[in-house]
C-alpha positions in Angstrom: -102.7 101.0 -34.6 -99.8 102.1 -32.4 -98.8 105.7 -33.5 -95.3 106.3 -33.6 -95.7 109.8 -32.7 -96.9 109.2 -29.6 -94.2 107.9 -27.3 -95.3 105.6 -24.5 -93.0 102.9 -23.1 -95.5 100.3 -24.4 -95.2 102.2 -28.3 -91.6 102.1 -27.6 -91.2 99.0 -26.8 -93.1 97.8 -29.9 -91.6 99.8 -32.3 -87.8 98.6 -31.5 -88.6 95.0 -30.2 -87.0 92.1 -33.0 -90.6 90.9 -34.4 -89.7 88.5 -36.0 -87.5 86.7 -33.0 -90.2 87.6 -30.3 -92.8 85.7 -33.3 -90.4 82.8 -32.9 -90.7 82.5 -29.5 -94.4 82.9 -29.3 -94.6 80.3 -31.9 -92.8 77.5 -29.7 -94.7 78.6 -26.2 -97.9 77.7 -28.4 -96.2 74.4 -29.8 -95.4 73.7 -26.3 -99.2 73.8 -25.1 -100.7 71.6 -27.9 -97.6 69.2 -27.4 -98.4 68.9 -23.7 -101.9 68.3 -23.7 -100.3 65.5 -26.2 -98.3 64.2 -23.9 -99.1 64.5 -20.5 -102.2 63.1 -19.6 -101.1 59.0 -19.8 -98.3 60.1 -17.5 -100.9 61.5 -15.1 -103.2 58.7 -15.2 -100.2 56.5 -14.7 -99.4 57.6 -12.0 -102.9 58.1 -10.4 -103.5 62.2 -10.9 -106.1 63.7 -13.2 -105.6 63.2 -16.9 -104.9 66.8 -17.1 -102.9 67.6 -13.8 -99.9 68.2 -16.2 -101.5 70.2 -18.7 -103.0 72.7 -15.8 -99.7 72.9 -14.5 -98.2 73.6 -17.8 -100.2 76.5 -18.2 -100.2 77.5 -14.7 -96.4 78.2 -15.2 -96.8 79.5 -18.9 -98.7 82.8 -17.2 -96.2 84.1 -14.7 -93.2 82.6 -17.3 -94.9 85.5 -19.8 -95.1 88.0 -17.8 -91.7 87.7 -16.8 -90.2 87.3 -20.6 -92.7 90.7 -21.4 -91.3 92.6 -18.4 -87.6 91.9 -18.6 -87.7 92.6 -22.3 -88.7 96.3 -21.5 -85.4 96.7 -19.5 -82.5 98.5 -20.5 -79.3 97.3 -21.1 -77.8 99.1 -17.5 -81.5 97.2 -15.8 -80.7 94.0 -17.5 -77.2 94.0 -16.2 -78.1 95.1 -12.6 -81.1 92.3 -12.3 -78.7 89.5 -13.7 -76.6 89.8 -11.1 -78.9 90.0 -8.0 -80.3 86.7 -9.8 -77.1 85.2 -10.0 -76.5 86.1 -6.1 -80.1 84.7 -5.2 -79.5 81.6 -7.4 -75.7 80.9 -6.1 -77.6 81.1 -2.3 -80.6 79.1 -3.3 -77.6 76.2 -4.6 -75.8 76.4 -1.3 -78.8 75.9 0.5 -80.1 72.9 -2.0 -76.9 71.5 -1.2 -77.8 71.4 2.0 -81.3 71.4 3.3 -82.5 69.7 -0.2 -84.1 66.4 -0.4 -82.2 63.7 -1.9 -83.1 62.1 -5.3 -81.4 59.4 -6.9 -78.1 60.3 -5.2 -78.9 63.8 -5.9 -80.0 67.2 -4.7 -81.3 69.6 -6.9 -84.6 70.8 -5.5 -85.7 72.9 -3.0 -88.8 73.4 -1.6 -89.8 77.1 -0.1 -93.4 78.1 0.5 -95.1 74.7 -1.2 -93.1 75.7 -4.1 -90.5 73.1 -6.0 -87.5 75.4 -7.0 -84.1 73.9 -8.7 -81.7 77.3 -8.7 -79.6 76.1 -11.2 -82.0 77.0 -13.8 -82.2 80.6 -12.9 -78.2 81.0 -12.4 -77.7 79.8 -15.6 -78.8 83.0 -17.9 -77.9 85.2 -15.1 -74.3 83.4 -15.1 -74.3 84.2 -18.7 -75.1 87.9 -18.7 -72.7 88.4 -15.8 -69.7 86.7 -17.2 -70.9 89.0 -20.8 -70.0 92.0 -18.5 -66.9 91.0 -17.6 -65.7 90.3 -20.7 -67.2 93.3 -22.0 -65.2 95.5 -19.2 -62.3 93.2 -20.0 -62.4 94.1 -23.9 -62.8 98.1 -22.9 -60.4 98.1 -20.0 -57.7 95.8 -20.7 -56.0 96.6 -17.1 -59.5 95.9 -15.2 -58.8 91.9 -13.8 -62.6 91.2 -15.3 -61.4 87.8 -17.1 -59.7 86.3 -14.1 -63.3 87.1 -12.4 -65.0 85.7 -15.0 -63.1 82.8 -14.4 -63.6 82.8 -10.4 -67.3 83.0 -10.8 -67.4 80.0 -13.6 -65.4 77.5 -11.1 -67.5 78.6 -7.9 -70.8 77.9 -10.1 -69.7 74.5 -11.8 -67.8 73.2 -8.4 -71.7 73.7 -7.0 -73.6 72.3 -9.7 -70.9 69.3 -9.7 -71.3 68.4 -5.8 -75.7 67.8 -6.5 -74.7 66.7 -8.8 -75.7 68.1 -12.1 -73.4 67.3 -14.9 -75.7 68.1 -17.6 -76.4 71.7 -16.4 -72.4 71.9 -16.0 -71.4 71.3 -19.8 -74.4 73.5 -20.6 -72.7 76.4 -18.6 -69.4 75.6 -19.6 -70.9 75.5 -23.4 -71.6 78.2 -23.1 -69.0 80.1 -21.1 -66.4 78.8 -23.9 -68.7 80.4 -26.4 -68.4 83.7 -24.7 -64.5 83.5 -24.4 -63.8 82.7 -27.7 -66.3 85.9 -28.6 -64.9 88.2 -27.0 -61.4 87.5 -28.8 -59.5 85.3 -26.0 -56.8 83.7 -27.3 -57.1 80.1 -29.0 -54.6 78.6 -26.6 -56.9 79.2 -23.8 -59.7 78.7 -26.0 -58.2 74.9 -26.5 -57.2 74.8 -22.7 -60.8 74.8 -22.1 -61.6 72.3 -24.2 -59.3 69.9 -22.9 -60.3 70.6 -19.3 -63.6 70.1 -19.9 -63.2 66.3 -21.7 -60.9 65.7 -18.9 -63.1 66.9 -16.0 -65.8 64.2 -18.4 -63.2 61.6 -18.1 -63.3 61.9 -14.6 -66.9 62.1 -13.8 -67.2 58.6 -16.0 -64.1 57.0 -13.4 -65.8 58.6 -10.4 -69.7 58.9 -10.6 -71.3 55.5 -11.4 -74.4 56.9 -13.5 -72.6 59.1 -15.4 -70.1 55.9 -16.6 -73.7 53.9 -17.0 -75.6 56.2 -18.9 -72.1 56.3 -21.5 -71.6 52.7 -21.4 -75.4 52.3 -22.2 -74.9 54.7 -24.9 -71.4 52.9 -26.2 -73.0 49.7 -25.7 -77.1 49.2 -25.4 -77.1 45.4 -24.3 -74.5 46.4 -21.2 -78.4 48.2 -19.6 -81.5 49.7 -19.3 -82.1 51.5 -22.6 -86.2 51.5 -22.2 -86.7 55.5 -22.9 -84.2 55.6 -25.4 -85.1 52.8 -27.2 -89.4 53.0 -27.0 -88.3 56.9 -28.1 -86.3 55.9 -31.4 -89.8 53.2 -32.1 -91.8 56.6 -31.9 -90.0 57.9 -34.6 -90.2 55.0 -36.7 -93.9 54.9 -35.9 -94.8 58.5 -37.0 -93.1 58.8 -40.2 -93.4 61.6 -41.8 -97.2 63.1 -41.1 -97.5 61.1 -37.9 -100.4 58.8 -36.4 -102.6 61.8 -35.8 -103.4 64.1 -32.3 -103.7 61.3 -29.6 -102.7 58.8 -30.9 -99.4 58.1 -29.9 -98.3 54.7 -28.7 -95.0 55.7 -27.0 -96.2 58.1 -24.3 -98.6 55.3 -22.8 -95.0 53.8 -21.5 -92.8 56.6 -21.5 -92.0 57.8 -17.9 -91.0 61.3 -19.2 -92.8 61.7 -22.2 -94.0 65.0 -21.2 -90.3 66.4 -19.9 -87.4 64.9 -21.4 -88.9 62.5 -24.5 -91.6 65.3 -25.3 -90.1 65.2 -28.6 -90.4 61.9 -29.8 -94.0 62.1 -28.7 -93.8 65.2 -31.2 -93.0 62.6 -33.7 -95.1 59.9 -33.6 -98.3 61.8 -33.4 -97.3 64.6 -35.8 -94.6 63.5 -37.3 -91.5 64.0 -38.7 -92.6 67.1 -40.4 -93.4 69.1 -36.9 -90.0 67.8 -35.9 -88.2 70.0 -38.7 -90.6 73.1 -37.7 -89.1 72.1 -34.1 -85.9 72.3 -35.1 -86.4 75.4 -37.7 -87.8 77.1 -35.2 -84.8 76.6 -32.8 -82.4 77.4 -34.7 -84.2 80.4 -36.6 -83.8 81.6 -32.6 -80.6 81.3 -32.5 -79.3 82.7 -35.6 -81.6 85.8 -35.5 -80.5 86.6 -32.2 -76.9 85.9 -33.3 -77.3 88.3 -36.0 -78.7 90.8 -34.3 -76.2 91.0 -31.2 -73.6 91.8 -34.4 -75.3 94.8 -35.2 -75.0 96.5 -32.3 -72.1 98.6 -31.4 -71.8 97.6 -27.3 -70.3 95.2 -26.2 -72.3 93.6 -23.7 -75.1 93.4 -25.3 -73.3 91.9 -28.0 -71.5 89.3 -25.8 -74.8 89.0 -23.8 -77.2 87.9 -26.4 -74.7 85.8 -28.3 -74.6 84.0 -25.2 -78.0 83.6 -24.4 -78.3 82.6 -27.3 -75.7 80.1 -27.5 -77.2 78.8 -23.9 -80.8 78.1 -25.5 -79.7 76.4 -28.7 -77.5 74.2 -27.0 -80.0 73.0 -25.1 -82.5 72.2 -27.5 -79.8 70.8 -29.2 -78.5 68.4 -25.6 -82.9 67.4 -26.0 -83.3 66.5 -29.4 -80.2 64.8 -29.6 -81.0 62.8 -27.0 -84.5 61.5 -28.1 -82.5 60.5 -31.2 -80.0 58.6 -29.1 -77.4 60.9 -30.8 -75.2 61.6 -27.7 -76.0 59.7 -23.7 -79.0 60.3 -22.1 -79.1 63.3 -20.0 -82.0 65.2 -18.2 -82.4 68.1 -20.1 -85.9 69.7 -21.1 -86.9 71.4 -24.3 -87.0 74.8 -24.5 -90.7 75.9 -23.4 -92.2 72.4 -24.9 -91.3 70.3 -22.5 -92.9 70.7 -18.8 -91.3 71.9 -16.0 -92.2 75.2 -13.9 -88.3 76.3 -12.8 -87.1 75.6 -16.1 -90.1 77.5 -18.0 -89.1 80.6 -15.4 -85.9 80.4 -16.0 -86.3 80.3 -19.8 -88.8 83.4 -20.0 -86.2 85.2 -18.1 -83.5 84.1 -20.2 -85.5 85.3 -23.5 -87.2 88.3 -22.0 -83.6 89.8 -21.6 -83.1 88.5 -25.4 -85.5 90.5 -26.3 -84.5 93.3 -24.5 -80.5 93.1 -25.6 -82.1 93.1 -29.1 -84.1 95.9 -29.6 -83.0 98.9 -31.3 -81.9 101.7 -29.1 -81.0 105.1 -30.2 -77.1 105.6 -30.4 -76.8 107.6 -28.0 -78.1 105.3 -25.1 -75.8 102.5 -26.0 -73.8 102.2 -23.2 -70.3 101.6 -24.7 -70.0 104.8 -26.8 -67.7 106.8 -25.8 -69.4 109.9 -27.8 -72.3 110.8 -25.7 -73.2 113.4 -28.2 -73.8 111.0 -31.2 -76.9 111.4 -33.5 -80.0 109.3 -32.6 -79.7 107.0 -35.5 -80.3 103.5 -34.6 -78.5 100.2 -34.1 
């Protein structure tokens, strides 16, 4: 047993940490690892690798992505503030330098490669984006004549004019998800609120004039016969197949075919060999994430770590949601992977990062070292 008398950071830690959110989140990294040893071996052998070099990988990233969720979650609110925005610095850099020294894919560059290792910085900026423009809105709310909004607004056009010139317009309406989120949180009028919107279906309506695949993957959506709907469609017959308990471990027709069965269409592979049942645990999972972390960020009393969980928050269910609506052919296709089920090292990082600070923002802290109070001599109750 861990005394509560005994105060160590570990005991500390335990004894304020959000159990039942950090359970959660345990509970979908193992989901993850039994639905990629589902999914990933035919895509290996498909492509003439070991049946597991997927799997490996999978778990090769899983280690350092825990280490980092367990670390960051020990932080204070001051340390978790501090390290999001040397993050968001590193990442902004790492983009610039994508941009240009990054190899081109499909009319794209996203990736990096430093020391042997694949890295996409968009992943990264995005939670420490969020945390960052949390701050500002934070200061904004406590010192109305401090221009923190306006800076919020700088930092969200420098970071979606970047992402839009790889380009990466899913990762753009995630960030701009969940920026709008954020302002509308932290009390911004609606007018601006609805400004947003609008500015955001028109900077869409532009990207489906200008950029060929984004106005391909909609028309495909719109209308199925106008293209290649292979994924989409061989996803939606893995549903069908599964049913409701699924054709059993293995046994799944659709990832034999599927080119991304283990990153994008993990879900559907979900399906067919578990069913629809695991699907709902998916999604109750997901969204039990999201509204535990929502409530929580309401019971504090500061303000960023009010604005910065809701928004992390916001950021992760948002992109389950982008995932799972897509294997259901619910909104276009769009590259977007599954919070810690579906493979991919950056994006595992960057998640464990995004939740370890969760974690952190969530924990109970004594009154008097929340930093918003202005009564430094309050009683340590907690909140």
């Amino acid at each position: 047993m861990i005394s509560r008398e005994k105060r160590t950071p570990f005991s500390d830690w335990w004894w304020t940490i959000d159990k039942p959110l950090l359970g959660a989140i345990v509970a979908l990294v193992l989901g993850g690892v039994i639905l990629s040893l589902a999914a990933s071996p035919p895509v290996a052998t498909r492509i003439g690798l070991d049946p597991f070099h997927f799997f490996n990988r999978h778990v090769l990233f899983l280690l350092p992505s825990l280490i980092v969720m367990l670390g960051v979650s020990f932080l204070s609110p001051r340390q978790i503030r501090r390290m999001a925005l040397i993050v968001f610095v590193v990442s902004v850099v790492l983009i610039v330098a994508t941009l240009m020294f990054g190899a081109e894919v499909k009319g794209a560059r996203r990736w990096i490669t430093i020391i042997g290792v694949n890295i996409q910085a968009s992943e990264s900026a995005k939670p420490a984006f969020v945390v960052v423009a949390a701050w500002l809105f934070a200061e904004s709310t406590r010192r109305p004549e401090m221009p923190a909004t306006s800076m919020a607004v700088a930092i969200l056009l420098m970071l979606v004019s970047l992402l839009v010139l790889e380009p990466d317009f899913g990762q753009t309406m995630l960030i701009l998800a969940a920026w709008g989120a954020l302002f509308f949180i932290a009390g911004m009028r609606m007018i601006w609120v609805f400004g947003l919107a609008a500015t955001a279906a028109g900077g869409l309506f532009t990207a489906y004039l200008l950029v060929p695949h984004v106005a391909g993957r909609i028309k495909r959506f719109m209308d199925p016969a106008s293209g290649d709907t292979f994924q989409v469609d061989t996803a939606m017959e893995a549903f069908g197949n599964g049913g409701w308990f699924g054709l059993g471990p293995g046994e799944g027709i659709a990832k034999r075919s599927l080119p991304d069965s283990h990153t994008d269409f993990v879900f559907a592979v979900a399906a067919e060999e578990f069913g629809i049942i695991i699907c709902l645990v998916l999604l109750a999972l997901f969204a039990f994430v999201v509204i535990r972390a929502l409530q929580r960020a309401y019971a504090t009393e500061d303000l960023f770590s009010r604005f910065a969980s809701s928004g992390l928050a916001i950021l992760f269910g948002v992109q389950a949601a982008i995932n799972m609506a897509v294997n259901l052919h619910l909104i276009p296709a769009k590259g977007m992977t599954l919070p810690f089920i579906s493979y991919g090292g950056s994006s595992m990082v960057s998640l464990a990062y995004g939740t370890g600070m969760l974690l952190a923002l969530t924990r109970l802290r004594p009154r008097t070292e929340i930093i918003s109070m202005n009564d430094a001599t309050a009683a340590p109750t907690y909140a």
